[in-house]
DRENDO-1510 file (C-alpha; in Angstrom, 1 decimal, always signed):
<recs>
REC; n; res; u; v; w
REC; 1; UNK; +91.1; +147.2; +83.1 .
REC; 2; UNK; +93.9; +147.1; +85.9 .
REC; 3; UNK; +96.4; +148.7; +85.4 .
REC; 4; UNK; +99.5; +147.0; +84.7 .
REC; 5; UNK; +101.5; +146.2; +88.2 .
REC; 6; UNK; +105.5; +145.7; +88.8 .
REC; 7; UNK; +107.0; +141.9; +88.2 .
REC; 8; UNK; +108.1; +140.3; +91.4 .
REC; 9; UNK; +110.1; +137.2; +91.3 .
REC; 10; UNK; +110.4; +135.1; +94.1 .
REC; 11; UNK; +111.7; +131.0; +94.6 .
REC; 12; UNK; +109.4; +128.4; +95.9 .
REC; 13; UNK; +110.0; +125.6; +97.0 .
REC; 14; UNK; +108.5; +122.1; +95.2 .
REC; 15; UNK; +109.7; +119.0; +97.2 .
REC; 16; UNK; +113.7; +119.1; +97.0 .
REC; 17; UNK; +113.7; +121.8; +94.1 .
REC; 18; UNK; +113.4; +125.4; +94.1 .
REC; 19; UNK; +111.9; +127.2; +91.3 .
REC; 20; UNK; +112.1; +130.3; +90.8 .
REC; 21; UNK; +108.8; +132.3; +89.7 .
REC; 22; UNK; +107.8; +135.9; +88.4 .
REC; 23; UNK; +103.9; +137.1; +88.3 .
REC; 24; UNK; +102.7; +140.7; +87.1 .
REC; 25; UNK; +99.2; +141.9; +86.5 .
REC; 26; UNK; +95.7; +141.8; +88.6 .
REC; 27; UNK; +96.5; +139.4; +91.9 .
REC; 28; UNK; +92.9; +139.2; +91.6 .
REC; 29; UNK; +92.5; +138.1; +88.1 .
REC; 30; UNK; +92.4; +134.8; +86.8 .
REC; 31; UNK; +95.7; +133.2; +86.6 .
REC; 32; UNK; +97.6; +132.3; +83.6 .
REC; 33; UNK; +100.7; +130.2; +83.8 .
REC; 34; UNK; +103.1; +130.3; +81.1 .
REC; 35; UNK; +105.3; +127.3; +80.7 .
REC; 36; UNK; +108.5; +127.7; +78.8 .
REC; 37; UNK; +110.6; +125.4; +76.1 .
REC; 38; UNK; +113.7; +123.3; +75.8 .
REC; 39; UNK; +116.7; +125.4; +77.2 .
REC; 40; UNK; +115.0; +128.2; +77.3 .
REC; 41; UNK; +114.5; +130.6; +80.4 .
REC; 42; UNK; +111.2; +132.4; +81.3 .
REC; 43; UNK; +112.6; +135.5; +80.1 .
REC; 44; UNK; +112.2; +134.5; +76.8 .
REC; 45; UNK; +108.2; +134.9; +77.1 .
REC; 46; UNK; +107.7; +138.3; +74.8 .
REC; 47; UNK; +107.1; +140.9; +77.6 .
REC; 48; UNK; +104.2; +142.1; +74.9 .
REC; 49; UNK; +102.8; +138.8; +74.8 .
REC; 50; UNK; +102.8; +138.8; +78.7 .
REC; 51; UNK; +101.6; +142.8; +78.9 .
REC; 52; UNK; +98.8; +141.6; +77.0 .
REC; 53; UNK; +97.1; +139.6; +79.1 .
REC; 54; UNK; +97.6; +142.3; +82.0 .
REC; 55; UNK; +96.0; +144.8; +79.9 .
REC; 56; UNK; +93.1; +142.0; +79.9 .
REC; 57; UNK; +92.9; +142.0; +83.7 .
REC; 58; UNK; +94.9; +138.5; +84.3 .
REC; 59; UNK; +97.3; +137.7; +86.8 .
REC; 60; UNK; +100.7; +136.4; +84.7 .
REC; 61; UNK; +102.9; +134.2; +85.7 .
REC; 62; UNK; +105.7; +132.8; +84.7 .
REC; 63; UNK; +108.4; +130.3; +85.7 .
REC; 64; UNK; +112.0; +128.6; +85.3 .
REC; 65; UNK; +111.5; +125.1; +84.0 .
REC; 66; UNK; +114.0; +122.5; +86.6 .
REC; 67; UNK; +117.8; +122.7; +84.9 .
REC; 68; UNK; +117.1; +125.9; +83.6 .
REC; 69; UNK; +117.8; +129.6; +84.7 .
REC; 70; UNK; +117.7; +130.6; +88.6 .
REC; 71; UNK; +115.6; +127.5; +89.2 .
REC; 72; UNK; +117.3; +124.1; +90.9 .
REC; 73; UNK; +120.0; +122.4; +88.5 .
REC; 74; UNK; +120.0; +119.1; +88.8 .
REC; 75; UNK; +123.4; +117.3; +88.7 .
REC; 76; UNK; +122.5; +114.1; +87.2 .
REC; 77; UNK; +125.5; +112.7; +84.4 .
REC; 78; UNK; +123.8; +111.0; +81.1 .
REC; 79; UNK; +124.4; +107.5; +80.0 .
REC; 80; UNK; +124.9; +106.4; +75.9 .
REC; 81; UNK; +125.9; +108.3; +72.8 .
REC; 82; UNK; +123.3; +111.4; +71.9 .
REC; 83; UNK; +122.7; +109.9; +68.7 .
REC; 84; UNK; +122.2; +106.7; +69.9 .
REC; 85; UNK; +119.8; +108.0; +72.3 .
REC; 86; UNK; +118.0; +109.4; +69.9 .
REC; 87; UNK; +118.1; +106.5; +67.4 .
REC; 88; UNK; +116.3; +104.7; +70.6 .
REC; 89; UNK; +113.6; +107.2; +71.3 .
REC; 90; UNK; +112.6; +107.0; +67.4 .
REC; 91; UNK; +112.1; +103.4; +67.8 .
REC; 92; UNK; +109.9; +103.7; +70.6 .
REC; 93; UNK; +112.5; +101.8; +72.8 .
REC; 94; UNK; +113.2; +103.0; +76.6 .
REC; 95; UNK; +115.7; +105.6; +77.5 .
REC; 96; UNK; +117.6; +106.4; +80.7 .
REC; 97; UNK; +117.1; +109.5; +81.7 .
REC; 98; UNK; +117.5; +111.4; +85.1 .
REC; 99; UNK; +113.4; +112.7; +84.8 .
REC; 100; UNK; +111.0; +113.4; +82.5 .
REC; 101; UNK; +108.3; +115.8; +81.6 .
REC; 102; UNK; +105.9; +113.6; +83.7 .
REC; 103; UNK; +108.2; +115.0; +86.4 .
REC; 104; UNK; +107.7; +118.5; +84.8 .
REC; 105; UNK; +104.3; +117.7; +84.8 .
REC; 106; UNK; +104.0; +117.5; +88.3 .
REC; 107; UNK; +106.8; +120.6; +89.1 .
REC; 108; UNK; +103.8; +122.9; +87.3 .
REC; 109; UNK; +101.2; +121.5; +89.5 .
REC; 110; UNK; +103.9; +121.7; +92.7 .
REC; 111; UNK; +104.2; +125.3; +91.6 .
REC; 112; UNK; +100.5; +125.9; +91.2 .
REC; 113; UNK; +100.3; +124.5; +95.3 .
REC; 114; UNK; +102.9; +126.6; +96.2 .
REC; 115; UNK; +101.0; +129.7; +94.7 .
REC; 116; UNK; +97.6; +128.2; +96.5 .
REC; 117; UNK; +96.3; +127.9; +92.9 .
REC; 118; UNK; +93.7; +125.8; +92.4 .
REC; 119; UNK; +93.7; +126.1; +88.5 .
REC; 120; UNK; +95.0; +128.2; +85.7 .
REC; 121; UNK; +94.7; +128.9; +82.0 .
REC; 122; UNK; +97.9; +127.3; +80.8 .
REC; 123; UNK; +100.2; +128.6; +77.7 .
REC; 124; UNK; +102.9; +126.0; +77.0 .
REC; 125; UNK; +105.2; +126.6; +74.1 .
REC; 126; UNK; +107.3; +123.4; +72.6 .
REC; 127; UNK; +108.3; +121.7; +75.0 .
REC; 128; UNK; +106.3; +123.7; +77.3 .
REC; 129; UNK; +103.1; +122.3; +74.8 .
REC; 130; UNK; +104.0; +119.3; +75.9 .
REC; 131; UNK; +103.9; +120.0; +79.9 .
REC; 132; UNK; +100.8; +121.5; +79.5 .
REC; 133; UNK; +99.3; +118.3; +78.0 .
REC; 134; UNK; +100.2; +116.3; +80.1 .
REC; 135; UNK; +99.0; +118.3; +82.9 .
REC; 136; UNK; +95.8; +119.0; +81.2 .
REC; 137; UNK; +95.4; +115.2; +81.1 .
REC; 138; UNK; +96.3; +114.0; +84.1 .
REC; 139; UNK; +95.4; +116.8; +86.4 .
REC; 140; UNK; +92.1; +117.9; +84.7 .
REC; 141; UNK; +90.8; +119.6; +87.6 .
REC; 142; UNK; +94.0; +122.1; +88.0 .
REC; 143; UNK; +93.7; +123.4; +83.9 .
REC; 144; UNK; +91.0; +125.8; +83.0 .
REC; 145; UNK; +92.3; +126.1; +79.4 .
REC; 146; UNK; +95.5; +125.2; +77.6 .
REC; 147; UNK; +97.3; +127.3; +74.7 .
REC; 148; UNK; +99.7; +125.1; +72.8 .
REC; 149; UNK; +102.5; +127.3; +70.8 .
REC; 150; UNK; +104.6; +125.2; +68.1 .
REC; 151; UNK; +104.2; +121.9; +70.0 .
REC; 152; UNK; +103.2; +118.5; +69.4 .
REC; 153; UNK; +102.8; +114.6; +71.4 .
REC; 154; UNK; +106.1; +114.0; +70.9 .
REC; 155; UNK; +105.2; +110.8; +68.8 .
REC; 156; UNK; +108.3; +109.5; +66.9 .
REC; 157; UNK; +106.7; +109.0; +63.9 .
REC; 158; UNK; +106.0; +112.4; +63.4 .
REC; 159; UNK; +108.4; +114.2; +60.7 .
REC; 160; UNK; +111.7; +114.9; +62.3 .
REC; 161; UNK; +113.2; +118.1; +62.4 .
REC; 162; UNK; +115.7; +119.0; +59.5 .
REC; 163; UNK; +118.7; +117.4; +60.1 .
REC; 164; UNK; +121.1; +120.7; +60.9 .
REC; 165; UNK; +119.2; +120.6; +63.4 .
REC; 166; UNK; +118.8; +117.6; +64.7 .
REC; 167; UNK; +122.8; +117.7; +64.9 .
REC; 168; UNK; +122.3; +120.8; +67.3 .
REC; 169; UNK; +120.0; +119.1; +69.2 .
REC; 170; UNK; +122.1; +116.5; +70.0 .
REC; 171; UNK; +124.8; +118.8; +71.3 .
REC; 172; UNK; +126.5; +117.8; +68.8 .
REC; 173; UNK; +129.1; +120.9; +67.0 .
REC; 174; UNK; +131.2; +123.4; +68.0 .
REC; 175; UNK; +132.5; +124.0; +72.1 .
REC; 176; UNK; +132.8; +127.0; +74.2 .
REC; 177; UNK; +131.3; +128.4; +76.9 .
REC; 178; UNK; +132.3; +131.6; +76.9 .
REC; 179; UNK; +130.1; +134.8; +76.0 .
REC; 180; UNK; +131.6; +135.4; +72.9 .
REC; 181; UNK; +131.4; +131.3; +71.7 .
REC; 182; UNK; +127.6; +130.9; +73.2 .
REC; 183; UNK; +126.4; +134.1; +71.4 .
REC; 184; UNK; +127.4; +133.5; +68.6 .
REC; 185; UNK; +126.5; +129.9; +68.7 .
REC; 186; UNK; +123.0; +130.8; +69.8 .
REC; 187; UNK; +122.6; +133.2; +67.3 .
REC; 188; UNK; +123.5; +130.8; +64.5 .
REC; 189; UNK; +120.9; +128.3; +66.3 .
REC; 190; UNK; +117.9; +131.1; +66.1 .
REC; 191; UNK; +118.6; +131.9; +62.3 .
REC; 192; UNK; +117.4; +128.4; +61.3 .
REC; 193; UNK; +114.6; +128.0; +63.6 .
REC; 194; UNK; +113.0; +131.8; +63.4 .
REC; 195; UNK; +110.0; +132.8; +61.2 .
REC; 196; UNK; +111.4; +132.8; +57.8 .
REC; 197; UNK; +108.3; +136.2; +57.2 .
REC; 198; UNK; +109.1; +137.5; +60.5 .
REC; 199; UNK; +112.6; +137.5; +61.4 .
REC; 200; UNK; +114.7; +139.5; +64.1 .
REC; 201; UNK; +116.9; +141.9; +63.8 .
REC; 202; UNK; +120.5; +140.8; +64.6 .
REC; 203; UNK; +121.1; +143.3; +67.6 .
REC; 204; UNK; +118.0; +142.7; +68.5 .
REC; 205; UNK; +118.7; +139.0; +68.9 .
REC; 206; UNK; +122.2; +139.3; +70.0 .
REC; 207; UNK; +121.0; +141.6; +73.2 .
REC; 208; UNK; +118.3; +138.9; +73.9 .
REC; 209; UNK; +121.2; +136.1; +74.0 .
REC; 210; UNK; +123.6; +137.9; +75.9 .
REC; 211; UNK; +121.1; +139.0; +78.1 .
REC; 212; UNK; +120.0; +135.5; +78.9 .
REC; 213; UNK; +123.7; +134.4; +78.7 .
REC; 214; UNK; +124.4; +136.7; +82.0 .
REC; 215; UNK; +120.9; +135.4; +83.7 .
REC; 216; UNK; +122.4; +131.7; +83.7 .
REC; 217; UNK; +123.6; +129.4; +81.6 .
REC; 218; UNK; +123.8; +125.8; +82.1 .
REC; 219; UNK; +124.1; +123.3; +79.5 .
REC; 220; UNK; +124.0; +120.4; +80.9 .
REC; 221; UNK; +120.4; +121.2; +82.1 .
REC; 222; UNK; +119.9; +121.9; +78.2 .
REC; 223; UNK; +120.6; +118.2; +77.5 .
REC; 224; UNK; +119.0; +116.8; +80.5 .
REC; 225; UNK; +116.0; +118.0; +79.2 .
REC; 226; UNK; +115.9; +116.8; +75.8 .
REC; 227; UNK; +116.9; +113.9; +77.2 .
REC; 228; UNK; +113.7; +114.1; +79.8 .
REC; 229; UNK; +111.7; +114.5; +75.9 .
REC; 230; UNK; +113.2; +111.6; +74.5 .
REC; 231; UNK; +112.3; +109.1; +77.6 .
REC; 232; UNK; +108.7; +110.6; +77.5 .
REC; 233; UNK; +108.1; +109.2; +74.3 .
REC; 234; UNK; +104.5; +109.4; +72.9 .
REC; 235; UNK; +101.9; +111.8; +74.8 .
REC; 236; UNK; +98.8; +110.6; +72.6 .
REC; 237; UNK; +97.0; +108.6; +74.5 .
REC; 238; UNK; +97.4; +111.6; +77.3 .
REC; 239; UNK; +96.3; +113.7; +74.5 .
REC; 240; UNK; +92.7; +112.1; +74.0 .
REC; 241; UNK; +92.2; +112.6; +77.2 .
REC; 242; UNK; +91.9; +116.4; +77.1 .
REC; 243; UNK; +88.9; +118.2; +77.4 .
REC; 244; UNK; +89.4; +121.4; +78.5 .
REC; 245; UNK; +89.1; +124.5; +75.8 .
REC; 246; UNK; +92.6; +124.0; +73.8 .
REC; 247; UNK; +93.9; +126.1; +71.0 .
REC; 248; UNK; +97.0; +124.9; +69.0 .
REC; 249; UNK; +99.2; +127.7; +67.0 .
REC; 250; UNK; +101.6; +126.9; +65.1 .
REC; 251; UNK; +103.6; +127.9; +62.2 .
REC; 252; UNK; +103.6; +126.7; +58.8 .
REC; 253; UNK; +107.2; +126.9; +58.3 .
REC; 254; UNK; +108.4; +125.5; +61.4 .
REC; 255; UNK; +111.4; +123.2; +60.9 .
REC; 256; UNK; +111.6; +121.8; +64.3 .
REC; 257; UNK; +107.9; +120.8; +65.3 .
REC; 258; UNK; +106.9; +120.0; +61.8 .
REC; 259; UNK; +103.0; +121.2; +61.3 .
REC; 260; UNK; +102.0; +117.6; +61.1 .
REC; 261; UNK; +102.5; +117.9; +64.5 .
REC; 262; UNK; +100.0; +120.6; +64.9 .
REC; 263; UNK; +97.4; +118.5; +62.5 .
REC; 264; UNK; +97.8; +115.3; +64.8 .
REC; 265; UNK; +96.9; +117.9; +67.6 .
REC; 266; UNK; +93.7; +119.0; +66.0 .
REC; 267; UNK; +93.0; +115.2; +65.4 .
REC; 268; UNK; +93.3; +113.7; +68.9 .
REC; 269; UNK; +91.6; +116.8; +70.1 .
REC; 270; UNK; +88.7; +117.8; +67.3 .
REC; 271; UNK; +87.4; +120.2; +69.9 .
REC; 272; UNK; +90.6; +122.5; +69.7 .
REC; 273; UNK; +91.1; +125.6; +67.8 .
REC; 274; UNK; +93.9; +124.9; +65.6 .
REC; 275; UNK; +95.6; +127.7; +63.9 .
REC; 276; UNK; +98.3; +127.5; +61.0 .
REC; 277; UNK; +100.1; +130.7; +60.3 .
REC; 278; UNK; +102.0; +131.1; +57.2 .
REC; 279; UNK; +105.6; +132.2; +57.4 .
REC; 280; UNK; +105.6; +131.1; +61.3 .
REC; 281; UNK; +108.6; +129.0; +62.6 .
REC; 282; UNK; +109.7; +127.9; +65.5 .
REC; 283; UNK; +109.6; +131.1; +67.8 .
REC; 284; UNK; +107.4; +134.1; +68.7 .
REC; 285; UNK; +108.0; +136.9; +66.6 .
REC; 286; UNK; +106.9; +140.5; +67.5 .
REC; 287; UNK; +104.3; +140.8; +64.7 .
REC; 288; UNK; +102.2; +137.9; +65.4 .
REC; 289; UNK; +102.3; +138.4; +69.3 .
REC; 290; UNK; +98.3; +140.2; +69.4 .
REC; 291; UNK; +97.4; +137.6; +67.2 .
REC; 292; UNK; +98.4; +134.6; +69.7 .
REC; 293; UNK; +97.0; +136.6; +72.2 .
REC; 294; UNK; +93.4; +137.4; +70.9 .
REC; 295; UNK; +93.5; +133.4; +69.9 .
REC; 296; UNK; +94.6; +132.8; +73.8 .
REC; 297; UNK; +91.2; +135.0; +75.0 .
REC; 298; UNK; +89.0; +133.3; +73.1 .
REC; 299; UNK; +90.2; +129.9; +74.5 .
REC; 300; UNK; +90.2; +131.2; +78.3 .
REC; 301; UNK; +86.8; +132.8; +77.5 .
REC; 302; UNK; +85.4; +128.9; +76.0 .
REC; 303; UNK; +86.3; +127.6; +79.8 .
REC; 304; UNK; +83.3; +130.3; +81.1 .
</recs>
């Protein structure tokens, strides 16, 4: 296999936004683009998860969603109450919003131009899932496979997350924005989501924080994109559409992306591999990292 090569990260540029990208492994190989969640940075991929598929012989790569990290924040200000906004999405009514992830959508495919990609394996997690679907779906032709981690088509009448949570989500709590506020904050945040068999150590997860903390941090990009979710609303009928090789992992514990989601998944798309690990919320944990990725090369190896 290739040996494993040096991550270089570099911006390009996708109509007026500039995103900024990182790719490691074969520059030969087949590429696998990994699209990352709500708020959350690229770095937060597992650099085991992504070593992985370099040991494999893939080329890896790995980007900024828009409002998050070293890629373009947007400066849009939100209209209504959080709540109310929310109230709004549940009832399938519309919702202002400054983009959505049809935008996002089209920012992976403006990426994948940029790159002179003509098509990749994808591996979406969340909210990243939902990107990848919707990619999938309406650009068939640019989506060899897609991986979906902890995700689901944002349907409102799926289960909602548990409600300390759902206040989070709204932004709704305690303020600061200093290092010391925002760790601590984040940490709290992580404890209720993380694999209740699997969890992390605190230092562990503190350095992660703090580490992203210093990368950027931008909150209003936060709520801008759960705001960009909300005025999505329901990807099924996307979700139908799919017919590339698709695995769907998700955890059994999850308290965010309820597994109903992960059953609907399996339903709209009986041709998926859908796998339900016990003990699994909603993050990637360290022990369970070969296991998404053997499930990720059996899907890539279906699109032969």
């Amino acid at each position: 296999m290739t040996q494993t090569s040096t991550p270089q990260a570099f911006h390009v540029d996708v109509g007026d936004l500039q995103f900024c990208v990182e790719t490691r492994g074969n520059p030969e190989g087949e590429p696998v683009l990994f699209v990352m969640g709500l708020g959350a940075q690229m770095t937060l991929w597992p650099e085991a998860l992504l070593e992985q598929y370099v040991s494999e012989g893939y080329r890896v790569i790995r980007f900024d969603n828009r409002d998050i990290g070293l890629s373009s924040h947007l400066k849009d200000r939100l209209k209504g109450h959080p709540m109310a906004v929310m109230a709004r999405a549940r009832m399938g009514l519309n919702v202002p919003a400054p983009y959505t992830l049809q935008d996002m959508a089209a920012d992976v495919c403006g990426i994948m131009d940029a790159m002179q990609l003509n098509s990749c394996h994808l591996v979406g997690v969340s909210m990243g899932g939902m990107i990848t679907q919707l990619v999938a779906a309406n650009w068939p032709e640019r989506v060899r496979s897609a991986t979906l981690i902890m995700t689901s088509t944002n349907s409102p009448r799926l289960p909602i997350p548990k409600p300390s949570l759902i206040v989070r989500l709204a932004g709704i709590g305690s303020r600061g924005n200093d290092e010391d506020t925002v760790v601590a904050r984040s940490m709290d945040f992580w404890k209720l989501i993380q694999s209740p068999d699997f969890p992390s150590r605190d230092d562990e997860l503190r350095e992660r924080i703090t580490v992203n903390y210093r990368r950027s941090y931008h909150p209003a990009g936060i709520l801008r994109q759960t705001r960009a979710i909300l005025a999505t609303g329901s990807l099924s009928s996307a979700t139908r559409r799919i017919r590339q090789p698709v695995a769907v992992i998700h955890g059994k514990a999850d308290p965010l992306v309820r597994p109903a989601a992960a059953e609907q998944l399996g339903y709209l798309m009986p041709h998926a591999r859908v796998e339900l690990i016990e003990g699994m919320g909603h993050d990637l944990p360290q022990p369970l990292l070969p296991r998404f990725a053997e499930i990720g090369f059996e899907t890539m190896g279906r699109a032969r």
